[in-house]
Legacy VTK file of the C-alpha trace (Angstrom):
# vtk DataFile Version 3.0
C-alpha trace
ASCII
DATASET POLYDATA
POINTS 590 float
67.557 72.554 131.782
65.239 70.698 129.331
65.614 68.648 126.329
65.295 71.553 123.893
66.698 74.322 126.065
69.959 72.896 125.962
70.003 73.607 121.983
68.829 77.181 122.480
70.603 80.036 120.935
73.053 77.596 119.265
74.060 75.900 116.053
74.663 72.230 115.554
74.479 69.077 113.392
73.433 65.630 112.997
76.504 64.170 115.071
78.050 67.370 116.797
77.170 70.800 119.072
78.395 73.783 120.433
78.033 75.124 124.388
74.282 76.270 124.542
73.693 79.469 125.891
72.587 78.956 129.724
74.688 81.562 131.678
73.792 85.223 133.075
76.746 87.460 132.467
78.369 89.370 135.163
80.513 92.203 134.183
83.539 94.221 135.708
84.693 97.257 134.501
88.116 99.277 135.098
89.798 96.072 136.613
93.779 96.751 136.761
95.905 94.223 135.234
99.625 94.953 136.710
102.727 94.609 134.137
106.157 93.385 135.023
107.424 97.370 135.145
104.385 98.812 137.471
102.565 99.641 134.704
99.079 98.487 134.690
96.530 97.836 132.004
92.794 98.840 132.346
90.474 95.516 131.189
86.472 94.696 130.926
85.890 91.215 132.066
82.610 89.196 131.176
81.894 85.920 133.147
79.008 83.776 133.592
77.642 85.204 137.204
77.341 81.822 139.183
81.511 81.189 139.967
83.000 78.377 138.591
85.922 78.632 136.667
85.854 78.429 132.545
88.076 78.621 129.772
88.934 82.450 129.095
89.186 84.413 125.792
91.451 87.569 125.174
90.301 90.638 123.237
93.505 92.890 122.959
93.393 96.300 121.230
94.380 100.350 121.035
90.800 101.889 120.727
87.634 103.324 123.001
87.473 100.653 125.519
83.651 100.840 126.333
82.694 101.131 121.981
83.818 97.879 121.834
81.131 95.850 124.540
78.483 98.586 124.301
75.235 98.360 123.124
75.430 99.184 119.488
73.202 97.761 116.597
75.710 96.168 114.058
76.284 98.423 110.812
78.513 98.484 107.672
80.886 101.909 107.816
79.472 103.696 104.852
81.178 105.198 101.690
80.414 108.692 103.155
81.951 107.936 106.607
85.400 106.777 104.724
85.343 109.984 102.505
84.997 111.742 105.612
87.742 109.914 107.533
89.119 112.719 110.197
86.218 114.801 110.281
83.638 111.832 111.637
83.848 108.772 113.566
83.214 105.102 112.203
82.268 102.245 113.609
85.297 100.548 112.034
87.135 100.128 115.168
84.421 97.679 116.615
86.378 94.587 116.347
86.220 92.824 120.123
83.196 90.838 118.959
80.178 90.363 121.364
81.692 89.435 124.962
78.043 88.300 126.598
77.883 85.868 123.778
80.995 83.805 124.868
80.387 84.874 128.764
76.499 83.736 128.267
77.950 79.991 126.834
80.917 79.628 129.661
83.595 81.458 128.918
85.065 84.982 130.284
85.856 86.958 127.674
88.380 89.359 128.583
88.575 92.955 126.690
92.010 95.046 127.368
93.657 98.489 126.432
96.875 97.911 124.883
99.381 100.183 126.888
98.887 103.665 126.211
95.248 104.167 124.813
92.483 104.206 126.723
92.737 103.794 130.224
95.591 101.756 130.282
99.077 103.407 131.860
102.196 104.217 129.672
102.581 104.963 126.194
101.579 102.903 123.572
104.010 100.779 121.689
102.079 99.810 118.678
102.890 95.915 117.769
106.218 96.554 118.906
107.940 93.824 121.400
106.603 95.844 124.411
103.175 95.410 123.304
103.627 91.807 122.701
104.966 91.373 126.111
102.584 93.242 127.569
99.825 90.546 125.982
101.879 87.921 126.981
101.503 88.593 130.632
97.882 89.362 130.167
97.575 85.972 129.239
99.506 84.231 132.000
97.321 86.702 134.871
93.681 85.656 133.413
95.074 81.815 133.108
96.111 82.600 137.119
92.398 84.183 138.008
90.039 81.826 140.303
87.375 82.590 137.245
89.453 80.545 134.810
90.147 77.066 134.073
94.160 77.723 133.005
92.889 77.550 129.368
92.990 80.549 126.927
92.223 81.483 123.562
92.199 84.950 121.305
89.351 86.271 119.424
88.882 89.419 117.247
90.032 90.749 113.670
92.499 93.361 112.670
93.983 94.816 114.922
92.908 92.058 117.392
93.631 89.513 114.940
97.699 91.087 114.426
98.124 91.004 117.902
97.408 87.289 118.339
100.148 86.306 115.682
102.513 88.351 117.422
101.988 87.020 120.984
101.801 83.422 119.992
104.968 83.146 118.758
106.038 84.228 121.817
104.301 80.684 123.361
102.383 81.752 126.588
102.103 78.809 128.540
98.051 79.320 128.832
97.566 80.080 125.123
95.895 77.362 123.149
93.941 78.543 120.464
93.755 81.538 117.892
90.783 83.475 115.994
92.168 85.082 114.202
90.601 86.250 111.109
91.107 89.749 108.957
94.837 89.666 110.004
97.780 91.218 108.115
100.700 89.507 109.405
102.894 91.261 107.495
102.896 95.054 108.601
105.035 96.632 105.613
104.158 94.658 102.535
100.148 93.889 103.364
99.396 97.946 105.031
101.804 100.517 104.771
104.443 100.436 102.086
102.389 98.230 99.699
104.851 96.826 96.703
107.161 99.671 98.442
104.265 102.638 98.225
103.601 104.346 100.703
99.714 103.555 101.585
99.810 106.782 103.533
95.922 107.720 103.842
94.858 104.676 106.407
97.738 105.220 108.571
96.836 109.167 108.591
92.990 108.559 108.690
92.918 105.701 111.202
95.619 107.452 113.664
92.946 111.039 113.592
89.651 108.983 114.182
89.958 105.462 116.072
93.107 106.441 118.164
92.353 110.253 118.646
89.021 108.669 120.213
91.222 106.167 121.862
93.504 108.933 123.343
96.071 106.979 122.207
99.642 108.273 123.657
102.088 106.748 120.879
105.887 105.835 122.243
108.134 107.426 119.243
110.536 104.299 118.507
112.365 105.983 115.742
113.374 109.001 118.582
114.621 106.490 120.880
116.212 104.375 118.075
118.819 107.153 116.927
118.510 110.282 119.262
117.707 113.518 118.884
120.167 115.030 116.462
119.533 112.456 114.138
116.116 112.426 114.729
115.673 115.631 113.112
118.025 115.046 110.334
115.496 112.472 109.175
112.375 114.787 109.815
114.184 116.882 107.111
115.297 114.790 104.805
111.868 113.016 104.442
110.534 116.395 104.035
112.995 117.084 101.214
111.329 113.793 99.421
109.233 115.797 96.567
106.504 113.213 96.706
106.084 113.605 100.344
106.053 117.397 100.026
102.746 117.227 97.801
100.702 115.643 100.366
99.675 118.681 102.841
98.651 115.805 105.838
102.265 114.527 105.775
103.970 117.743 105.795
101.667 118.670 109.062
102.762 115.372 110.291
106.791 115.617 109.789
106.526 119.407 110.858
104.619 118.300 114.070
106.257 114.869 115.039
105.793 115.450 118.832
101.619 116.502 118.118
99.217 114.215 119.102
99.087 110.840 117.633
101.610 111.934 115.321
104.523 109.854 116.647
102.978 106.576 115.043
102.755 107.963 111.961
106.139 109.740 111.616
107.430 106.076 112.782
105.952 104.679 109.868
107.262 107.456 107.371
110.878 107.321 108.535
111.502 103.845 107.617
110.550 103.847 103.915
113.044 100.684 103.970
112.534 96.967 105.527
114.854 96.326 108.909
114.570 95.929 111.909
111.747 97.829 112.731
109.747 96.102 110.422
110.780 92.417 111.399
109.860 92.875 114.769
106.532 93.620 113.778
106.168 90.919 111.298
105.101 87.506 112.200
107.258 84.610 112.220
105.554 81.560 111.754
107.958 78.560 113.145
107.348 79.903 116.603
103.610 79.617 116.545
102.333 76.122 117.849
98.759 76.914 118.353
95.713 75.908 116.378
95.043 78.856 114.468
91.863 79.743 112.277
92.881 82.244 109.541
90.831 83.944 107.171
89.288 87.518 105.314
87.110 88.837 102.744
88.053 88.780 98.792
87.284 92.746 99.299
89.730 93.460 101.707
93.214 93.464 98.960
94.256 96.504 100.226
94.819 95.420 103.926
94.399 92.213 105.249
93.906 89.105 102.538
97.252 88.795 101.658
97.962 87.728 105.555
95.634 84.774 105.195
97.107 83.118 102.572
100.412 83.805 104.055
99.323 82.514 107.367
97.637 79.272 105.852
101.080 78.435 104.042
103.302 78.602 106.853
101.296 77.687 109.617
102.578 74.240 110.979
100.092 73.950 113.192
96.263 72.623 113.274
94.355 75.533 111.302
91.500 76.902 108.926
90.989 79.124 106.297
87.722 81.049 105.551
87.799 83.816 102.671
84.467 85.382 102.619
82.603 87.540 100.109
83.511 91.304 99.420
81.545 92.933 101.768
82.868 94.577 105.031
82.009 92.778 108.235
78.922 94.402 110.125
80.285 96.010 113.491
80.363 95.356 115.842
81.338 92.232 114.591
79.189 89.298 115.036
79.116 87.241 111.916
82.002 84.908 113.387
80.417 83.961 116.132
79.138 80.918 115.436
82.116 79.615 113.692
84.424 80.562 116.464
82.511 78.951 119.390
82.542 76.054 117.609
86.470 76.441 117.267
87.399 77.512 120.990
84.705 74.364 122.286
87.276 72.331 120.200
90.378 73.698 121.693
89.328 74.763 124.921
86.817 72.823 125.690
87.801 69.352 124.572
84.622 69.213 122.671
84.200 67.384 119.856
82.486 69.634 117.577
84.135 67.789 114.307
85.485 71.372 113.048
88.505 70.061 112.124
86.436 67.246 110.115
85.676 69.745 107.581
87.386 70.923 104.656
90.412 73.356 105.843
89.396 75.783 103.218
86.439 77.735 102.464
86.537 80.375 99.573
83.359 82.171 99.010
83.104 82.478 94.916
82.312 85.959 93.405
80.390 85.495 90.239
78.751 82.768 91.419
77.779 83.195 94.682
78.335 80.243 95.998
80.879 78.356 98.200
84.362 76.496 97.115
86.100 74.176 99.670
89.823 72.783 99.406
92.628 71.167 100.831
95.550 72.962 99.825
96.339 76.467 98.088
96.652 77.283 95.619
94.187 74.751 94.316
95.627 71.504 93.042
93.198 72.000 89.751
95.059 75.211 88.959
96.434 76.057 85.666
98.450 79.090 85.590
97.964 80.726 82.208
99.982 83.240 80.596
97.772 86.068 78.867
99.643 88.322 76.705
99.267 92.331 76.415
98.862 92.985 72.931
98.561 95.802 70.885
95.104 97.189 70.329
94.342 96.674 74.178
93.794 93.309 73.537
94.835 90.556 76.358
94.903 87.122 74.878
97.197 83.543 75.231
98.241 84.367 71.985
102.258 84.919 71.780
103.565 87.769 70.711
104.920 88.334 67.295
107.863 90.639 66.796
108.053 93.940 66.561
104.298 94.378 67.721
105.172 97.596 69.724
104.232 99.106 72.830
101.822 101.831 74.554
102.614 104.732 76.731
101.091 107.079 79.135
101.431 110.342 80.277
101.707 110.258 84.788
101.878 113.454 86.682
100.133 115.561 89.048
98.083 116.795 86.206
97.480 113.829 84.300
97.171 110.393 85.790
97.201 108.132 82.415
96.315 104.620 82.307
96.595 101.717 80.060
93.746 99.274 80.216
93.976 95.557 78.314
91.324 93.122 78.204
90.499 89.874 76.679
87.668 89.050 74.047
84.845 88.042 75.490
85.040 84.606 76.642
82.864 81.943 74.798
82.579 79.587 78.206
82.139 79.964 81.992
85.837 80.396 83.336
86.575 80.564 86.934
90.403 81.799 88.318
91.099 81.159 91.757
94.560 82.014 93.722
97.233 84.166 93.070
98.108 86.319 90.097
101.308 87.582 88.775
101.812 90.571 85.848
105.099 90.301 83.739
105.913 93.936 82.620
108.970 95.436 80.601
108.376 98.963 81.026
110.381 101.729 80.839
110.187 105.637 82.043
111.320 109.145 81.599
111.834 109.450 85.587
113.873 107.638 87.620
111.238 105.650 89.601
107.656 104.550 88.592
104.620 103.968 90.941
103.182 100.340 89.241
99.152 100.997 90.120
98.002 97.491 88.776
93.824 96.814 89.041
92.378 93.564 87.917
88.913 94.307 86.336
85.693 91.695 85.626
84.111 93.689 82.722
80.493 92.840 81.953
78.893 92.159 78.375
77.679 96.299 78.812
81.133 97.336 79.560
80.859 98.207 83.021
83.472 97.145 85.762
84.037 95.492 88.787
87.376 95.668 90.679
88.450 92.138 91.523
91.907 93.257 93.356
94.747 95.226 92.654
98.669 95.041 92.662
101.580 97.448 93.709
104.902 97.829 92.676
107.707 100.738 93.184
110.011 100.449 90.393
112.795 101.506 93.137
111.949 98.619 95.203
111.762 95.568 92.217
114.929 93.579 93.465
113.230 90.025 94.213
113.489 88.158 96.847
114.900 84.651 95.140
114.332 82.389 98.051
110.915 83.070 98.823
109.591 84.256 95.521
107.388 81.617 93.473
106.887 82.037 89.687
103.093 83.383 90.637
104.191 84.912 93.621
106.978 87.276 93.588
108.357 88.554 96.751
110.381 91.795 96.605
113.258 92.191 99.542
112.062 96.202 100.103
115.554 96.549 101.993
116.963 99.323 99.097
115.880 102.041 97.167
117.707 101.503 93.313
116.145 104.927 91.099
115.993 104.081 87.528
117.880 105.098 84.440
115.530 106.741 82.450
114.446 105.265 79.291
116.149 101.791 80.192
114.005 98.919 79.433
113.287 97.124 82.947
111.672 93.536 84.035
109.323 94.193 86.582
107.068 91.073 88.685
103.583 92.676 89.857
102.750 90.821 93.106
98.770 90.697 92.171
96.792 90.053 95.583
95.004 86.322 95.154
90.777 86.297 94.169
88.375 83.865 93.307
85.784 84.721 90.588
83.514 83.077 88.297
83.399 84.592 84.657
80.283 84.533 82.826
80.178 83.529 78.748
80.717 87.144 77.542
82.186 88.685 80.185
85.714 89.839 80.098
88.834 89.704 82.099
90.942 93.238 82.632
93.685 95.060 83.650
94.525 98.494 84.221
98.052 100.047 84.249
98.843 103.658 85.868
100.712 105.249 88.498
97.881 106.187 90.860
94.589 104.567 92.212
91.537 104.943 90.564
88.437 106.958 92.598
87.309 104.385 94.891
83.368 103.620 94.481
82.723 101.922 97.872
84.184 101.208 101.285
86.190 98.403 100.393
87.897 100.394 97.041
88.425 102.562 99.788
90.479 100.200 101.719
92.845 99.602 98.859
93.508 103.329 97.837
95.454 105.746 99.633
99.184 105.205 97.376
101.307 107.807 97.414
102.115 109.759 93.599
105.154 110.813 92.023
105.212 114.495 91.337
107.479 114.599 88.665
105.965 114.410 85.169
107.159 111.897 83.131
106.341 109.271 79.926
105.456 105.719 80.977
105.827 102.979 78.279
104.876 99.634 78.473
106.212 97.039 76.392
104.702 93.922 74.291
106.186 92.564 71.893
108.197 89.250 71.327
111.505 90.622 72.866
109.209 91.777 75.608
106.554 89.690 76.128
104.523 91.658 78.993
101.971 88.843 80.269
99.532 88.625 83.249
99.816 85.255 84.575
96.191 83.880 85.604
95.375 80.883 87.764
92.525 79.171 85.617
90.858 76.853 87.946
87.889 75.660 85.407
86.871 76.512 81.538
88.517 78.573 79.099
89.360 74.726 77.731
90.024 76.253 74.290
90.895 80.079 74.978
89.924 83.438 73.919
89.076 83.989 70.784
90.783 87.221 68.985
87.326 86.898 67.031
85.366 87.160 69.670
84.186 84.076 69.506
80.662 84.596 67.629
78.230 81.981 66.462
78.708 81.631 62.463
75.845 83.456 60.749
73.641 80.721 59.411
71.931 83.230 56.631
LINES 1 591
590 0 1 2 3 4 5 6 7 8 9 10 11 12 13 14 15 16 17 18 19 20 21 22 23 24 25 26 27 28 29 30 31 32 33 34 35 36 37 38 39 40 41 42 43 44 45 46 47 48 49 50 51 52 53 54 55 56 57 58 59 60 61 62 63 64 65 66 67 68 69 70 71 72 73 74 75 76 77 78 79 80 81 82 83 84 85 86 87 88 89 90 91 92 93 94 95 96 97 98 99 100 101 102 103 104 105 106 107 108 109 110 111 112 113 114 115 116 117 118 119 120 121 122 123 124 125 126 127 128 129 130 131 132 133 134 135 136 137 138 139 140 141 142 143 144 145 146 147 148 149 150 151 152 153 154 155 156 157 158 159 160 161 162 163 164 165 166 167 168 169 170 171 172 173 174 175 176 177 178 179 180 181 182 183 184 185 186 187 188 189 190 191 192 193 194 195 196 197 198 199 200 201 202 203 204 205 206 207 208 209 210 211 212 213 214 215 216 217 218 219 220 221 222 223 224 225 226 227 228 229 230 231 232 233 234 235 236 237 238 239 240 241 242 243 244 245 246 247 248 249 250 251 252 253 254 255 256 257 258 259 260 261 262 263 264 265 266 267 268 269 270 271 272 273 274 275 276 277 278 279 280 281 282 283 284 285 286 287 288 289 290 291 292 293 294 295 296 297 298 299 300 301 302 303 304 305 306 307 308 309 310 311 312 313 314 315 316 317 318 319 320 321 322 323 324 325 326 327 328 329 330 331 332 333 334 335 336 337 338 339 340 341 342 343 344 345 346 347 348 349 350 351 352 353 354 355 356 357 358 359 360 361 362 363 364 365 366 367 368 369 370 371 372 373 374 375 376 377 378 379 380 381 382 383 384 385 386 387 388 389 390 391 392 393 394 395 396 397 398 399 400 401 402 403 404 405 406 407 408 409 410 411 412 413 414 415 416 417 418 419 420 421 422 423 424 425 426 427 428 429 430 431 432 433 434 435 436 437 438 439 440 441 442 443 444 445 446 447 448 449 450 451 452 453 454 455 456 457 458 459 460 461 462 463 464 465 466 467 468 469 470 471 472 473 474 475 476 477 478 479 480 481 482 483 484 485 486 487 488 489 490 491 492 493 494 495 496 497 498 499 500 501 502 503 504 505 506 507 508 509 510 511 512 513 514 515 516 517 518 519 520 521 522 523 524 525 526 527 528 529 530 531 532 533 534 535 536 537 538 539 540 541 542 543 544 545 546 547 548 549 550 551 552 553 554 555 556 557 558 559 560 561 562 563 564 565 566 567 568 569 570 571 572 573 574 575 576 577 578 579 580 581 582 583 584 585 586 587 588 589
């Protein structure tokens, strides 16, 4: 190979590069991969076509085994396809990556049907400790195969980026390195029962699209868990839940448990609670000793971004963070490519590519555009600033003073009310970075509220963008005191506690962390209700999908100096001498 074919197809810099691409790629389809229990699994497997043996990655997922190496020119899903999820197919599910990328640079890459879906034997166990098991001895047979070198490493997002947590704190002998990007690690709190809400439409729209494609043959845990008899008992009794009653795709799924994909989703709904079911499927970090890079997009509130900061605090183990800007990844995905040969040449490879050399951190600013590196999180230059709901919809560091009131809306299925606050326009560029927190004493006419919390960056014309959002279900506000920070609240989830009606209650809004850059005369919002606004793109989409209550009832929200309601900000630069109730104008020199 000649001097400047050996750079080909690759990045690099002034002291460090990445495995050029030289191979041809030989593929195998259908190839059986035998399980402890006679069940086997059906895999692809990419290798450079002249023998030798190489370092091996691991793909692992639930969906259409041949949409994730074919052919397909990389797209956004569109706002149309999500409005239409269950009556047309996405490309959502495209999450394996490009295989003859990593194959074409020496490495097999290595793309398997979880149990259950696809061609893959037995019935799928969905992150459950069969699954991980299952991954687990993938691992150890591709270390054991005369293509490979012993070495292997993980590479995908979602659900391929879950599954990598999972196995690796199991410790595979042969595992030694994770990419794992676009990863909730955290399956009740980041996806389904967000702040205790149900998130009900991705679990019903991605179980009838990517595993109805998938033929996906779910195990039903909860049916094994407690038996028949009891079984239905809790089939009925969810049904009885007036909330769940209003949502006709939830009644068809409790009336039809058995139908279809169906058994995943009645799993989900018949543990409204946290236990056991949960913490199995939850990561635990002190078991995980692998390099691990971490990472999302500042878009993706609603699903995934939570796990990365939660997976950059408690990793103990050599890792990277990479938040990138709002925008859903092209699939199939390809952006990462670059960044993650770079990481497995490190790990794998022994090669010094001087990854680790850079800054652990990488936050992509909204606002500005523009890139923000770190060392820790939150950032060291943080200030966390209180600002105060006032009357008037105004939001402002001002204290309160007393008796300044309160506002109230009206939430029910024919009236969704909201209560929107936001500060004066600001009279310098001020950027907040990391995680945000709302103080609220509120108080209702039902016994449980559905906290719908939206932070807004409103422009000089008025208009709005949503920066991210928070959840809360009043039922579900007992904290947990160990783990909870005073700009991070963690709620325990493991007991429903209805409210009195008309009581004055403390609640702590768990506010998913952003990064953006506020313009002189822009201002900084929030939105109160009990449902989600109408989603305007993909990524809205993504963060929608709460469940209502169906009673009607009188929210109020207090602010006053008895009750000072306040939404705590981290203020990372500007905003030196606050917002002005003024507005801050220039004097009139007339």
């Amino acid at each position: 190979m000649g001097f400047f074919e050996d750079y080909q197809g690759s990045t690099f810099g002034l002291n460090w590069k990445v495995s050029p691409r030289k191979f041809q790629v030989t593929v195998e389809e259908h190839v059986k991969i035998p399980m402890a229990d006679g069940i086997t699994l059906d895999a692809i497997v990419f290798r450079p076509r002249d023998g030798g043996r190489f370092p091996a990655l691991l793909g692992f997922h639930c969906y259409h085994p041949m949409a994730q190496v074919g052919p397909i020119k990389p797209t956004a899903i569109s706002t149309a396809q999500w409005r239409h999820a269950g009556q047309e197919r996405t490309n959502a599910s495209l999450e394996a990556g490009d295989p003859r990328f990593f194959a074409q640079r020496g490495y097999v890459h290595v793309i398997c049907n979880a149990r259950g879906t696809g061609d893959s034997e037995g019935l799928w166990h969905a992150f459950g400790p069969t699954e991980v098991a299952d991954c687990y001895q993938v691992i150890e047979w591709m270390a054991s195969q005369p293509w490979c070198d012993g070495n292997v490493g993980m590479f995908g997002v979602s659900y391929f980026a879950r599954i990598q947590y999972l196995v690796a704190q199991l410790q595979p002998p042969s595992l030694k390195a994770l990419f794992c990007p676009w990863a909730g690690t955290d399956y009740y709190r980041d996806t389904i029962y967000r702040g205790g809400i149900l998130s009900y439409k991705w679990p019903v729209g991605w179980s009838e699209t990517s595993l109805h494609y998938a033929r996906c043959r779910p195990y039903n845990h909860t049916l094994a868990e407690v038996g028949e008899e009891r079984y239905r008992e809790l089939l009925l009794e969810r049904l009885e839940d007036e909330d769940i009653r209003a949502v006709p795709e939830l009644v068809r799924i409790l009336e039809t448990p058995q139908q279809g994909v169906h058994p995943f989703v009645v799993d989900l709904l018949l543990h409204p609670t946290w236990g056991e079911f949960w913490k199995v499927r939850t990561i635990d970090y002190d078991k995980i000793k692998v390099p691990a890079y971490a990472g999302a997009d500042w878009g993706i509130y609603g699903h995934h971004l939570s796990g990365a900061f939660r997976s950059w605090e408690r990793l103990k183990t050599p890792k990277r963070m990479l938040i990138g800007p709002p925008y859903y990844l092209d699939r199939p995905l390809y952006q990462l490519h670059f960044e993650a040969l770079r990481w497995f040449d490190q790990w794998l490879k022994g090669i010094d590519t001087k990854i680790m050399e850079k800054s652990p951190i990488e936050l992509f600013m909204m606002g500005a555009d523009t890139w923000k590196t770190a060392d820790q999180w939150p950032l060291p230059e943080t200030q966390f600033t209180p600002f105060y709901l006032h009357e008037g919809g105004i939001l402002s560091e001002r204290e309160h003073w007393s008796f300044e009131g309160s506002d109230s809306f009206e939430d029910s299925p024919w009236m969704r009310g909201e209560l929107v606050y936001s500060t004066p326009p600001l009279v310098e560029e001020t950027e907040i970075v990391g995680p945000i927190m709302l103080k609220l004493y509120g108080a209702t006419t039902d016994n449980d509220i559905h906290w719908n919390v939206t932070l807004l960056a409103i422009d000089p014309s008025g208009h709005h963008q949503v920066l991210t959002k928070g959840w809360l279900k009043g039922s579900h506000r007992e904290l947990d005191t160990i783990q909870s920070k005073p700009w991070e609240p963690i709620y325990t989830h493991s007991k429903s506690e209805p409210l009195d009606p008309e009581e004055i209650y403390e609640f702590a809004v768990k506010i998913i962390p952003t990064a953006f850059r506020f313009a002189r005369g822009w201002r900084i919002g929030i939105r109160l209700s009990g449902a989600d606004a109408a989603p305007r793109n993909p990524q809205e989409l993504m963060g929608v999908g709460s469940l209502t209550r169906s009673r009607v009832s009188r929210v109020t929200v207090f602010h006053n100096s008895e009750h000072p309601s306040y939404l705590l900000l981290p203020i990372t630069e500007g905003n030196r001498v606050n917002t002005y109730f003024s507005g801050g104008q220039w004097p009139d020199r007339g």
